[in-house]
MDAnalysis code that builds the backbone (N, CA, C; Angstrom):
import MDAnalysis as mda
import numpy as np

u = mda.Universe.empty(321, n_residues=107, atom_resindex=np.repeat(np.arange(107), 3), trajectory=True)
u.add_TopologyAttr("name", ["N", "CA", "C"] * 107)
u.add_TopologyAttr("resid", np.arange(1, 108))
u.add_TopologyAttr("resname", ["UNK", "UNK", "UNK", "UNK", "UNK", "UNK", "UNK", "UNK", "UNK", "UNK", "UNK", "UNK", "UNK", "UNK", "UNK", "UNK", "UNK", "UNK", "UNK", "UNK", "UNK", "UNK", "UNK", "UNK", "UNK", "UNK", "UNK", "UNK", "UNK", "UNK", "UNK", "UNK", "UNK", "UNK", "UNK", "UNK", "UNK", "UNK", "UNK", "UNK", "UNK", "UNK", "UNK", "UNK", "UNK", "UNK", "UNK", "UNK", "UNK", "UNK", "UNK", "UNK", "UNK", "UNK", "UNK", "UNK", "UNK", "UNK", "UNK", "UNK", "UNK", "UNK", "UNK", "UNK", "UNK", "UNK", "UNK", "UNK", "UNK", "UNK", "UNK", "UNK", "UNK", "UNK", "UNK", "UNK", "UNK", "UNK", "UNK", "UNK", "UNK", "UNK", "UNK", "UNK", "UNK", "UNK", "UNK", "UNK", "UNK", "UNK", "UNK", "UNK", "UNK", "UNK", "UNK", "UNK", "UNK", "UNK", "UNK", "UNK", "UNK", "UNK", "UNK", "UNK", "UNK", "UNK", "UNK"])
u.atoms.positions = np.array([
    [-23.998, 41.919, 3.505],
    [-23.533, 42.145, 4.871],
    [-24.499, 41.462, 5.829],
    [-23.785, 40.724, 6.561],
    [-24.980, 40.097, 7.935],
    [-24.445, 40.622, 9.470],
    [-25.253, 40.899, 9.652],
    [-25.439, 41.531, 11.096],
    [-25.509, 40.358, 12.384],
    [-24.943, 40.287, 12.691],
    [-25.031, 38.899, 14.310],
    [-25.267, 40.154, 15.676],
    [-26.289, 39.950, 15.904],
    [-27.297, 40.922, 17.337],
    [-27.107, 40.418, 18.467],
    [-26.549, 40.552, 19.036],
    [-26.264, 39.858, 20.784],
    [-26.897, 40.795, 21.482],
    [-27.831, 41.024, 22.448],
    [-28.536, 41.579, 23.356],
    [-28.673, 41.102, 24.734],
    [-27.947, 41.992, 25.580],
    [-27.488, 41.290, 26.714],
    [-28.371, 42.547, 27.795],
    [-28.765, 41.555, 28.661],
    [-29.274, 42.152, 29.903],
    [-28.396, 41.959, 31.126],
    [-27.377, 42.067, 31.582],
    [-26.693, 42.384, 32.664],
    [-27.323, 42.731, 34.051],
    [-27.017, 42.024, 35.206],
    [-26.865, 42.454, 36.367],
    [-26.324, 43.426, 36.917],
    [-27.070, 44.755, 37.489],
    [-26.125, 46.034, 38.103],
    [-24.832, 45.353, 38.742],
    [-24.909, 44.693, 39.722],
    [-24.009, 44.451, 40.518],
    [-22.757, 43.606, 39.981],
    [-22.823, 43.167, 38.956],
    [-21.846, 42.763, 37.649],
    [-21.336, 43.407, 36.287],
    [-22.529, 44.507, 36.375],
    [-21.978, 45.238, 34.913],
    [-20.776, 45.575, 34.860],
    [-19.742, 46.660, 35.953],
    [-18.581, 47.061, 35.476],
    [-17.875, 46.117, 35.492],
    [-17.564, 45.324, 36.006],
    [-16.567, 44.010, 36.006],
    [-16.772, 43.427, 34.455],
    [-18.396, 43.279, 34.077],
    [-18.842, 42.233, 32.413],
    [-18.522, 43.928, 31.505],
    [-18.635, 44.889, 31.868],
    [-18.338, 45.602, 31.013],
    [-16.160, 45.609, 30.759],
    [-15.954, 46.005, 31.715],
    [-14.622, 45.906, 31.207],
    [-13.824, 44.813, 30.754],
    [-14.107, 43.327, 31.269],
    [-14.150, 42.386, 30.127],
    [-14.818, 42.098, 29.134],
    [-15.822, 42.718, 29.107],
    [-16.155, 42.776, 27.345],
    [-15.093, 43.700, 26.404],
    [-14.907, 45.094, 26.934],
    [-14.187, 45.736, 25.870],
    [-12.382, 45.515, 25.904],
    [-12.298, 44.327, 27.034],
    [-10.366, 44.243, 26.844],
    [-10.582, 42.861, 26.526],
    [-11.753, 42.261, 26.716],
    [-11.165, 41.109, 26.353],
    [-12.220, 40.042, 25.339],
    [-13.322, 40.206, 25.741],
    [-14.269, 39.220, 24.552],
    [-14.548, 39.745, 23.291],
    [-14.345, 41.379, 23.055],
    [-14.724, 41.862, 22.044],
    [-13.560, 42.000, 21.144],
    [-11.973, 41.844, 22.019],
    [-10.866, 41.458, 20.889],
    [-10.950, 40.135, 20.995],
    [-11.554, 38.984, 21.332],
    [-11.462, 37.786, 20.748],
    [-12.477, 37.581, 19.550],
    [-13.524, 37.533, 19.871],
    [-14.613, 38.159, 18.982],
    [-13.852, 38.183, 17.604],
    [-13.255, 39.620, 17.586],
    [-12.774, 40.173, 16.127],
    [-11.676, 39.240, 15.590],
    [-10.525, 39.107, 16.676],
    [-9.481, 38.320, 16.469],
    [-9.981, 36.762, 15.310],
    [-11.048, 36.421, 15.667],
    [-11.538, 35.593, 14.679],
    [-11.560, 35.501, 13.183],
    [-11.763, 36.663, 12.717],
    [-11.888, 37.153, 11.291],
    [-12.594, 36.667, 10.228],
    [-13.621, 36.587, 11.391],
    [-15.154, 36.591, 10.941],
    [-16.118, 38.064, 10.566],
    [-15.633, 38.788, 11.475],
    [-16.286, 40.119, 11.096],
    [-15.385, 41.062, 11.021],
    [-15.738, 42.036, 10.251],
    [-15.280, 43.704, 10.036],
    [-15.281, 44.329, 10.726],
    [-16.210, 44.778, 11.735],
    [-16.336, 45.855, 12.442],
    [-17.851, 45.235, 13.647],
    [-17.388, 45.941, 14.626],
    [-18.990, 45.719, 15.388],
    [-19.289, 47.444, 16.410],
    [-20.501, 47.286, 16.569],
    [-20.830, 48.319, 17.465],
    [-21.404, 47.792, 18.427],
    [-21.224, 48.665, 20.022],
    [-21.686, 48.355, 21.019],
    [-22.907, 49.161, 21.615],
    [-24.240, 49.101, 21.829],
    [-24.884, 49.981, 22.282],
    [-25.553, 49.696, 23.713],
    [-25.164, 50.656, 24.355],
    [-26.283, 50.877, 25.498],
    [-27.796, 51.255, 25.661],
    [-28.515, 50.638, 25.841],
    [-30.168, 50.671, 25.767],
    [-30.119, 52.037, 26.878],
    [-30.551, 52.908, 25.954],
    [-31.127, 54.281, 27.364],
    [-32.845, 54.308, 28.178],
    [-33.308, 53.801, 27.235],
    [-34.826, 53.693, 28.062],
    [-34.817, 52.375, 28.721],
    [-35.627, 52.382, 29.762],
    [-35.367, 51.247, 30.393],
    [-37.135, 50.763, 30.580],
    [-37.687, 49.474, 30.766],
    [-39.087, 49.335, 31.481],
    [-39.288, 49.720, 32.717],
    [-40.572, 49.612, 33.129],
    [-41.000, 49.986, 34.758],
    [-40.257, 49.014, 35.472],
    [-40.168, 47.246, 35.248],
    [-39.893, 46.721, 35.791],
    [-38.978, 45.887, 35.433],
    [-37.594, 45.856, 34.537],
    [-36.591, 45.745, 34.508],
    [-35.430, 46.047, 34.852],
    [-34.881, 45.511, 35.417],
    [-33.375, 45.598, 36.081],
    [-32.075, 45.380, 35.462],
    [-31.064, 45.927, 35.924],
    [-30.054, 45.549, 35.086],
    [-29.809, 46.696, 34.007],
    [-28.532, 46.566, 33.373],
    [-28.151, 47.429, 32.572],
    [-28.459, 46.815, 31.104],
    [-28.727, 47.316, 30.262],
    [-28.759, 46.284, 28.703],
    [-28.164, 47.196, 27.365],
    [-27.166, 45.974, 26.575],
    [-26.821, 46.637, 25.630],
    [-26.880, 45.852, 24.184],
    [-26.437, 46.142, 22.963],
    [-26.919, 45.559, 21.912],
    [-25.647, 45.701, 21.376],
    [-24.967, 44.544, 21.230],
    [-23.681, 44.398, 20.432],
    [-23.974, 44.048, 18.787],
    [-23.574, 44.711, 17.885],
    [-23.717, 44.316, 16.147],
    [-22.281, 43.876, 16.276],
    [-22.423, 42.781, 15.231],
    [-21.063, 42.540, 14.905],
    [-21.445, 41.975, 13.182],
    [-20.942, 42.623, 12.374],
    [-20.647, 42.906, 10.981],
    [-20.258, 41.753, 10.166],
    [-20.606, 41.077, 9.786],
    [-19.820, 40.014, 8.867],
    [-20.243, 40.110, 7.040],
    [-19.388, 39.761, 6.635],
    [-19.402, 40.475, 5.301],
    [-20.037, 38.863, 4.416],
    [-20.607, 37.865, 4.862],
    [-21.329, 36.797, 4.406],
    [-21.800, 36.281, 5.139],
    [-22.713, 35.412, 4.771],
    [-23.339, 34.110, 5.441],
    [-22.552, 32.943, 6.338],
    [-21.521, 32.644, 5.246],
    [-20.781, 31.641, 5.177],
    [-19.729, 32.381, 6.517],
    [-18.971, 33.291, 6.606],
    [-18.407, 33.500, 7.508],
    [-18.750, 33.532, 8.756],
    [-20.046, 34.184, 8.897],
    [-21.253, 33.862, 9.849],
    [-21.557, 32.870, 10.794],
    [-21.533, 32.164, 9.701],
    [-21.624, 30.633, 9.746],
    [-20.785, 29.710, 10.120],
    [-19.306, 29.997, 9.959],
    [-18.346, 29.343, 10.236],
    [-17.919, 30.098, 11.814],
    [-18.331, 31.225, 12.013],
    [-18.175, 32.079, 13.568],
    [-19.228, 31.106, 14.363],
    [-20.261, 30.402, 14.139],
    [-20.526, 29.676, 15.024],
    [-20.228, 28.456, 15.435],
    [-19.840, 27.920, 14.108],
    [-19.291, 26.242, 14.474],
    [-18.143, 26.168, 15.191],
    [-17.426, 27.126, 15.051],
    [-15.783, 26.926, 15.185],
    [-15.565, 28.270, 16.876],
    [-16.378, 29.334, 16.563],
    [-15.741, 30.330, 17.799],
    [-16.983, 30.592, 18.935],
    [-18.419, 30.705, 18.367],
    [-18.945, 30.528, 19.248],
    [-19.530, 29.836, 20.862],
    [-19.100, 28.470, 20.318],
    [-19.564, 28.016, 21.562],
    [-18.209, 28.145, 22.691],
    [-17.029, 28.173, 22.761],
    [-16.194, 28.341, 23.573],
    [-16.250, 29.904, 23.760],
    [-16.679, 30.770, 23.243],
    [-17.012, 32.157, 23.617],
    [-18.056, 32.302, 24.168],
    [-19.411, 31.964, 24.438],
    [-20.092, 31.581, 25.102],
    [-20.190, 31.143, 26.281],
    [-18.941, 30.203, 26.608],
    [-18.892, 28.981, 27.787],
    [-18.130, 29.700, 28.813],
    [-17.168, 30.708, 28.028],
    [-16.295, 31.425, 28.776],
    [-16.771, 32.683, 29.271],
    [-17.776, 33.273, 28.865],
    [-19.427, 34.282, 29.346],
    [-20.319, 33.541, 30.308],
    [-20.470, 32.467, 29.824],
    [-21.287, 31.894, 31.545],
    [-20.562, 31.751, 32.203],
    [-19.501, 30.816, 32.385],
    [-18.092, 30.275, 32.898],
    [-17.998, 31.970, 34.165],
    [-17.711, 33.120, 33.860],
    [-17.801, 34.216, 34.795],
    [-18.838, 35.152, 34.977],
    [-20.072, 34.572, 34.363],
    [-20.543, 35.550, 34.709],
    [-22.076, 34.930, 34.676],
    [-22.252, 33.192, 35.173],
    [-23.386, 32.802, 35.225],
    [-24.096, 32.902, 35.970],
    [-25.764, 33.438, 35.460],
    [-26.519, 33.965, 36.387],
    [-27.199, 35.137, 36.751],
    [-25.885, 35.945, 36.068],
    [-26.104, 37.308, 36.099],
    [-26.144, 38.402, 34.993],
    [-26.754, 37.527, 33.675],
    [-27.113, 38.150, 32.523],
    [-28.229, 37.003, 31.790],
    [-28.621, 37.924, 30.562],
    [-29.676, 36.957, 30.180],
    [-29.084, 37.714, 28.717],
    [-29.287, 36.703, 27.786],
    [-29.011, 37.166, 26.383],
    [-29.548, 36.664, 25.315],
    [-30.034, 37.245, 24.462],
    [-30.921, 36.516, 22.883],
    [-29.951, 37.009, 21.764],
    [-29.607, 36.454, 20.764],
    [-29.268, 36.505, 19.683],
    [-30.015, 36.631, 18.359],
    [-29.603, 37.359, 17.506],
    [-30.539, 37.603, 16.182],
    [-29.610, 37.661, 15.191],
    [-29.938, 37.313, 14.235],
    [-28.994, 37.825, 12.715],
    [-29.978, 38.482, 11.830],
    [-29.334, 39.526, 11.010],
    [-29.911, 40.178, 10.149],
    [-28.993, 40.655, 8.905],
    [-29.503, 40.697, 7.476],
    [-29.389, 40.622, 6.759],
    [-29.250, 42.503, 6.187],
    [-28.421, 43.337, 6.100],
    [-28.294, 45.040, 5.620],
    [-28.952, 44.808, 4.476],
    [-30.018, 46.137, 4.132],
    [-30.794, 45.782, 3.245],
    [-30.380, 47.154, 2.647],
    [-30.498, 48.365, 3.522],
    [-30.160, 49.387, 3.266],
    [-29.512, 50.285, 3.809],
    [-28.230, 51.366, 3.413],
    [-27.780, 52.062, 4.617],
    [-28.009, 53.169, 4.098],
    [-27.719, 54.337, 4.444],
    [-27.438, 55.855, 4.382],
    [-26.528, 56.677, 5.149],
    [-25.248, 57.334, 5.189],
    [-24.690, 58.209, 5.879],
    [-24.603, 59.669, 4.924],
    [-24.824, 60.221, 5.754],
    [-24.571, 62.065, 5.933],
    [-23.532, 61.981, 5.581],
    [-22.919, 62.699, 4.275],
    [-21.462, 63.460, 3.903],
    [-21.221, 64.155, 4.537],
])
């Protein structure tokens, strides 16, 4: 399982607008791809002394490398272009991938 980490720092004065197009509309294109399984969205609750903005941590699930891999050549960069395209300026974002090494859930 590989993990693709998007970590987005958002502008207050843009979040609800980047939030409700994230969940009607980039996060079903996103999937619509069928590149990944499943993703989670998180909201950062602690914040620094001197950071602004709202920040959250999107996982998005892919069940190989290779699919991974093909989510960037082919869907990423026009998903991207269309995130600055409305909303440049007023977020900052780093990306990570990670590799599930181990899980555990509670029965």
């Amino acid at each position: 399982m590989i993990i693709y980490n998007v970590t987005i720092n958002i502008e207050e004065d843009s979040h609800d607008a980047w939030l409700t197009w994230m969940k009607s509309e980039h996060l079903p294109m996103v999937m619509a791809t069928g590149k990944f399984e499943h993703y989670h969205m998180f909201r950062l609750l602690d914040r620094q002394e001197d950071e602004t903005g709202m920040t959250y941590a999107i996982q998005y699930f892919s069940p190989s490398m290779e699919a991974y891999e093909s989510y960037q050549r082919e869907h990423a960069p026009a998903l991207q272009a269309e995130t600055r395209k409305l909303f440049d300026g007023k977020f900052v974002a780093f990306r990570t991938i990670m590799a599930l090494e181990h899980s555990y859930e509670k029965s």
